[in-house]
C-alpha positions as CSV (number, residue, x, y, z in Angstrom):
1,X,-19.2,1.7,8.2
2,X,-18.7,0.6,12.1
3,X,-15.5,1.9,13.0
4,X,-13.6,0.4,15.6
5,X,-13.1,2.2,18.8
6,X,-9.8,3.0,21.2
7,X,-13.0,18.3,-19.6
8,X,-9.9,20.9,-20.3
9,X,-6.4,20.8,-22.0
10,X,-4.7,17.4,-21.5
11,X,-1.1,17.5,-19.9
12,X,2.1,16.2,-21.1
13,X,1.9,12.6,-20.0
14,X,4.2,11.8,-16.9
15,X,7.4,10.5,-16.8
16,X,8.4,6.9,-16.2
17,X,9.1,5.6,-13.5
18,X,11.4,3.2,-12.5
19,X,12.0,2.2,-8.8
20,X,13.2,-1.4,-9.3
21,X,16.4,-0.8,-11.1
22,X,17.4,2.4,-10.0
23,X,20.9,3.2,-8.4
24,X,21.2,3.4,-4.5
25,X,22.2,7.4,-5.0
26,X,20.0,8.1,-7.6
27,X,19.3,11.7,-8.6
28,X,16.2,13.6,-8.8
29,X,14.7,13.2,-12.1
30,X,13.4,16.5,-13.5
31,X,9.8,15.7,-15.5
32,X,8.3,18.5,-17.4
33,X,6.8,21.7,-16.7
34,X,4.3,21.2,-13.9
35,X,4.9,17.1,-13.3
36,X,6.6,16.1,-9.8
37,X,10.1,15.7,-9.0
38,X,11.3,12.3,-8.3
39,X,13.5,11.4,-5.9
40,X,14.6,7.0,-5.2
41,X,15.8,6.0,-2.3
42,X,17.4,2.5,-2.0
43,X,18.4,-0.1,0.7
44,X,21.1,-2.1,-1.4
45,X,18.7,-4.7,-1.7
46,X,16.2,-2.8,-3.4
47,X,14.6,0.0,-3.7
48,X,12.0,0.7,-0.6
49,X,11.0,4.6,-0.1
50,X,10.4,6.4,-2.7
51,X,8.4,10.2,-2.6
52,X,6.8,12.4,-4.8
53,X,7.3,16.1,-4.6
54,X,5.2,18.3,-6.1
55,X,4.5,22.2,-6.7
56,X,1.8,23.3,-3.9
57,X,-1.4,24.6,-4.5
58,X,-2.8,21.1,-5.8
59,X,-6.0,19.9,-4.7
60,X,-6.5,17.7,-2.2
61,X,-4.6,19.1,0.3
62,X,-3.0,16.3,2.0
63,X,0.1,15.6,4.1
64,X,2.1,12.1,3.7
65,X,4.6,9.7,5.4
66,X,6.1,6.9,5.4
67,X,8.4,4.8,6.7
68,X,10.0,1.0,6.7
69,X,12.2,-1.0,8.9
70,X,13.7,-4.3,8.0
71,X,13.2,-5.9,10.8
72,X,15.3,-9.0,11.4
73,X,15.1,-10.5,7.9
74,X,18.4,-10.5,5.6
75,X,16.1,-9.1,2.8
76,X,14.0,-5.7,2.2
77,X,10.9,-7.4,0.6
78,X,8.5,-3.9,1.2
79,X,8.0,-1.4,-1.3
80,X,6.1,1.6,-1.0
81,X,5.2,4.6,-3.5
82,X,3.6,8.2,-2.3
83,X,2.1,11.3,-4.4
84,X,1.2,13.7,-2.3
85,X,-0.9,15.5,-5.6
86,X,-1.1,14.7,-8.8
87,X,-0.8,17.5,-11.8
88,X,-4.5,15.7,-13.1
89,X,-6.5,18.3,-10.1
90,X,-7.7,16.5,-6.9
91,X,-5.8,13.5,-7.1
92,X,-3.3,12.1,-4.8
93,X,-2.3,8.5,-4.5
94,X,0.1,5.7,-2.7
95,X,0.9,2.5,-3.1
96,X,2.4,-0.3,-0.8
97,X,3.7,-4.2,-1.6
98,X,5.1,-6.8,0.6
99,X,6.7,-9.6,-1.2
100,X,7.0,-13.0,-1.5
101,X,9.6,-15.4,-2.1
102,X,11.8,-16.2,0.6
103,X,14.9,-14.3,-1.0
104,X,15.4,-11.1,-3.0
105,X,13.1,-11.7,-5.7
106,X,10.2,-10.9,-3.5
107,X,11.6,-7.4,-3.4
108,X,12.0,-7.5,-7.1
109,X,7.9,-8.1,-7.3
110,X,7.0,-5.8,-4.8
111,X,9.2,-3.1,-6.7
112,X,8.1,-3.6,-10.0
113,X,4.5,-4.1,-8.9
114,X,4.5,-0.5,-7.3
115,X,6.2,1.0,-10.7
116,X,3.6,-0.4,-12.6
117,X,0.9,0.8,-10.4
118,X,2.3,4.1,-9.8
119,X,2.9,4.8,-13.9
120,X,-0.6,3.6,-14.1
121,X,-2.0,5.9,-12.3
122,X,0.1,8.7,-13.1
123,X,-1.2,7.9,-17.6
124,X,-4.7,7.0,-16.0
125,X,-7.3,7.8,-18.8
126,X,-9.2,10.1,-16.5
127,X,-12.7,9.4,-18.0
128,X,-12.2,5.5,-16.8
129,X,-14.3,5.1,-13.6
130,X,-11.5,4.0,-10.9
131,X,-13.0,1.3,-9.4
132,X,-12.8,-0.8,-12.6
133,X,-9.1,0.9,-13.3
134,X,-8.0,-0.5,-10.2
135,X,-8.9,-3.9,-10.8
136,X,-7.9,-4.0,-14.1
137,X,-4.2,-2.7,-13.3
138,X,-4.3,-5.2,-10.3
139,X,-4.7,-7.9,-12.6
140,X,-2.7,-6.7,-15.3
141,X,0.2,-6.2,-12.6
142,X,-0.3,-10.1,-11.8
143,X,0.2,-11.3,-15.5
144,X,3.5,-8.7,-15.2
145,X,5.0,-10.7,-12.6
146,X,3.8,-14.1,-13.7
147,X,5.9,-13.4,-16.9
148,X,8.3,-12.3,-15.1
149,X,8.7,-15.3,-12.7
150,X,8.9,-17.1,-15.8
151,X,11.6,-15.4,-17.7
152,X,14.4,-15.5,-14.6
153,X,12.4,-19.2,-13.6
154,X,11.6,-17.7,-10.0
155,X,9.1,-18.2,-7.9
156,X,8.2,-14.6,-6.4
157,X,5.0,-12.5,-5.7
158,X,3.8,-9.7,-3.8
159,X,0.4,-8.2,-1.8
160,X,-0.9,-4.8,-3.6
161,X,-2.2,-2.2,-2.0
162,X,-3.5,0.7,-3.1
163,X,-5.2,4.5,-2.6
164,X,-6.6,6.8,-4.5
165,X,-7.7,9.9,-3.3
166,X,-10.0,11.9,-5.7
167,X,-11.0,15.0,-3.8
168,X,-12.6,13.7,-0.8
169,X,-13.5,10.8,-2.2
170,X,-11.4,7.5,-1.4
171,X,-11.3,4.4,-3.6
172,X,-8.5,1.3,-2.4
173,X,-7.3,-1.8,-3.7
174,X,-6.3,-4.8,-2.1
175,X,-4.6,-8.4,-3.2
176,X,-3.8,-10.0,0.1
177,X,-2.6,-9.4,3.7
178,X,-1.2,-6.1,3.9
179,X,-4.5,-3.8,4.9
180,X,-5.1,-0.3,4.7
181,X,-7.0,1.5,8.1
182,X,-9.1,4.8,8.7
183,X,-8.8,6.8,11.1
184,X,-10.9,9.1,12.4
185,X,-12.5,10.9,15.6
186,X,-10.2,8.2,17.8
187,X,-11.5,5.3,16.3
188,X,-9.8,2.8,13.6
189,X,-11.5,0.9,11.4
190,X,-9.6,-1.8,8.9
191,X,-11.3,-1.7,5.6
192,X,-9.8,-4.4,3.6
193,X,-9.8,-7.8,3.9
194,X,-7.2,-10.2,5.0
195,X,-6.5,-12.8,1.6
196,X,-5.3,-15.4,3.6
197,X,-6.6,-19.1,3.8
198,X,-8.1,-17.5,7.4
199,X,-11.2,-16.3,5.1
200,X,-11.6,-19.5,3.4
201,X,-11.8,-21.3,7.2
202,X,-14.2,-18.8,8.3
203,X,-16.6,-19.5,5.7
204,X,-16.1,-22.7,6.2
205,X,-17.3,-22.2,9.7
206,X,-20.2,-20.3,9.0
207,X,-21.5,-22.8,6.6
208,X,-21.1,-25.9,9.7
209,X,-18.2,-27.5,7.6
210,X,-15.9,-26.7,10.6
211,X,-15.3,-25.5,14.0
212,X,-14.7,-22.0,15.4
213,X,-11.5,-24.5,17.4
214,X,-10.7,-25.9,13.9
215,X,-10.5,-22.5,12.5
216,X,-8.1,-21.4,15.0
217,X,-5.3,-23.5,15.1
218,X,-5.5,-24.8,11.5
219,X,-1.3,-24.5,11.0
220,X,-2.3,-22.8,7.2
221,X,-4.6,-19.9,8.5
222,X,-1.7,-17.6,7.3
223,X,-1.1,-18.9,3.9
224,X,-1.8,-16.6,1.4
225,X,-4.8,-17.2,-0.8
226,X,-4.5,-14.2,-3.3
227,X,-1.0,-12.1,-4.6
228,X,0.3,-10.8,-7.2
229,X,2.2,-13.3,-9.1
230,X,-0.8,-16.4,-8.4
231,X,-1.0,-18.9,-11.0
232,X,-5.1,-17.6,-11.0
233,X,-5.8,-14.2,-8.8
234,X,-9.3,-15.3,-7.6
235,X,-9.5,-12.6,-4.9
236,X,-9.5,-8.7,-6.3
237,X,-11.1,-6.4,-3.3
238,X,-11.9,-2.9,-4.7
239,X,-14.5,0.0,-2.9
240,X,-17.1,0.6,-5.9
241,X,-18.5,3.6,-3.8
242,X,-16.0,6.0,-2.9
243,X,-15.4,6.5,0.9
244,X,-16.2,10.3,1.9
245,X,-13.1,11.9,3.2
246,X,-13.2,14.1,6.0
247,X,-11.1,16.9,7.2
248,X,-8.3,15.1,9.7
249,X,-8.7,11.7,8.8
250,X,-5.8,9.9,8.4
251,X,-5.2,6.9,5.7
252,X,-2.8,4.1,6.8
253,X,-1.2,1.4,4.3
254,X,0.7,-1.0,6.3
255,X,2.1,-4.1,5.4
256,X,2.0,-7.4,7.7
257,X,5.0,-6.2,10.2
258,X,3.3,-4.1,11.7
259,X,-0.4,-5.8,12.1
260,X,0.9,-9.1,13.3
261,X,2.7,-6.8,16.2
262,X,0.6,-4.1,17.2
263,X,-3.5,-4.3,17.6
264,X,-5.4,-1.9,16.1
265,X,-5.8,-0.1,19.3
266,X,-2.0,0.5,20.1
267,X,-1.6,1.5,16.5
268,X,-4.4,4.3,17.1
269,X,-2.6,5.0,20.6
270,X,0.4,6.3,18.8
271,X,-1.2,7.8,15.8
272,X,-3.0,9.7,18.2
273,X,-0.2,10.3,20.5
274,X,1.9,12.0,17.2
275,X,-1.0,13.9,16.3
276,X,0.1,16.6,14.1
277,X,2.9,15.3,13.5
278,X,2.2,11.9,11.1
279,X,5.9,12.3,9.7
280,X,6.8,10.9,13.1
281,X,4.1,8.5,13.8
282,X,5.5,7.1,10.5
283,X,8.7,6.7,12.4
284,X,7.7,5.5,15.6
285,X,5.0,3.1,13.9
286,X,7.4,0.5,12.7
287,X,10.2,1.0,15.4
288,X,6.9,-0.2,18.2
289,X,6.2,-3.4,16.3
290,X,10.2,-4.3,16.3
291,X,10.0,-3.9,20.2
292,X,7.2,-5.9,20.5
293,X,9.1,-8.9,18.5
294,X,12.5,-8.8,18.4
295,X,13.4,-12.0,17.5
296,X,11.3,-12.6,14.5
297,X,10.0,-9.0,13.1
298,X,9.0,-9.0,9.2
299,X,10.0,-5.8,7.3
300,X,7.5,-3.6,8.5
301,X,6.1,-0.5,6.2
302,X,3.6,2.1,7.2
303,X,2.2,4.8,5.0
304,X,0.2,7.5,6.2
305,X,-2.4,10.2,4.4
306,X,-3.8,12.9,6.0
307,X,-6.5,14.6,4.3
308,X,-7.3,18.6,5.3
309,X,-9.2,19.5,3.0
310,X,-9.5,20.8,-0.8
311,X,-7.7,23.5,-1.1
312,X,-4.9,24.8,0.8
């Protein structure tokens, strides 16, 4: 990969859990013996930060952030979900959806597609290999929402993303435009790819159909080509080989705020400025993109995943 410079006892299953529907003051739930402690944090909108606590001494080690701003839009469309650990040993996951729609009920989608993905993961059958979990609960999360749109007769969707971080090893999933980044050593490296009818133009241009120019300014080069909520979801991008962790690097999940704002160079500048401290490159993360567009920012969500090691 090039980066880019500048079988024991089984546990009680896992709570629930529910982040579209839940009040804006919501208390900690308390899960059983050994499972996390939930705690829901709303805009009035919907529901946009959530975070996992758990008891330490889990493997992997890892330190998490997040953070979401939004923007200048009149609706919170972002959704993101964190577990630091995982009772299951070694695993720690996150989850990120920007949604679609226009109005609320692109929130909704995004919210119920990251409590579908997180309770997924959470019940995951742990002799399923991951790769193949991950793209069946992508696609299972699509025919969610489809039925969805069609009970309330709306028209909504969402991008998916998703991490899941085994030990050192790293498996993602991605359904659309929001994109996950490495970091490491003081170089960036985006390892998804962008579902957007931009792909479709540039194979078109490699196979002489059209021109580099025609690619470029082609007005639909932003329109989505694969979410959550599609009629058919042709376009399912999962790792099959898991990506080796390293002590330090860092795992971003952004949504489109803050890629269409910020190159991947000035995103690196302040990850690495913060180093340390990712709880407040989290912060500063989405309030740079809003500076560099004011008039016209997108809800912008970052989440960030440090590994450091496997044991504490």
């Amino acid at each position: 990969m090039a980066f880019r410079k500048k079988e024991g006892a089984k546990k009680a299953p896992p709570p629930l859990i529910n982040i579209a529907n839940a009040a804006p003051a919501a208390a900690p739930v308390m899960a059983a013996q050994n499972a996390p402690v939930i705690t829901l944090q709303n805009t009035p909108d919907v529901a946009n930060d959530i975070t996992v606590m758990v008891t330490p001494a889990k493997k992997p080690y890892v330190m998490t952030a997040s953070a979401t701003h939004i923007g200048t839009r009149e609706y919170q469309q972002d959704a993101a979900y964190v577990c630091e650990t995982l009772w299951e040993p070694g695993l720690a996951f996150a989850i990120l959806c920007d949604g679609m729609g226009g109005t609320a009920e692109g929130g909704r989608a995004a919210a119920e597609t990251v409590a579908f993905m997180a309770n997924a993961i959470a019940t995951r059958d742990t002799d399923a290999a991951i790769p193949a979990f991950l793209e069946q609960m992508a696609r299972a999360a699509n025919e969610l929402i489809l039925e969805e749109n069609y009970r309330t007769r709306q028209d909504s969707g969402t991008t998916l993303l998703s991490v899941i971080m085994d030990g050192a090893d790293l498996y993602w999933l991605n359904v659309g435009d929001s994109r996950i980044y490495i970091v490491r050593d003081s170089e960036i490296v985006q390892v998804t790819t962008d579902h957007n009818f931009a792909l479709e133009l540039k194979e078109r241009v490699e196979r002489g159909q059209i021109t580099q120019a025609e690619a470029d300014t082609d007005p639909e080069k932003e329109f989505l080509i694969s979410y959550i909520g599609a009629p058919v979801l042709e376009r399912v991008e999962v790792n099959q080989a898991p990506f080796k962790m390293r002590f330090g690097d860092i795992v971003l999940l952004s949504s489109d705020g803050l890629t269409k704002s910020l190159c991947p160079d000035e995103i690196l500048e302040i990850i690495e400025k913060n180093s340390g401290n990712i709880d407040e490159a989290a912060r500063v993360l989405p309030l740079c993109a809003l500076d560099e567009s004011p008039a016209a920012l997108d809800n912008t969500t970052v989440v960030l995943m440090q590994y450091l090691g496997d044991t504490l």
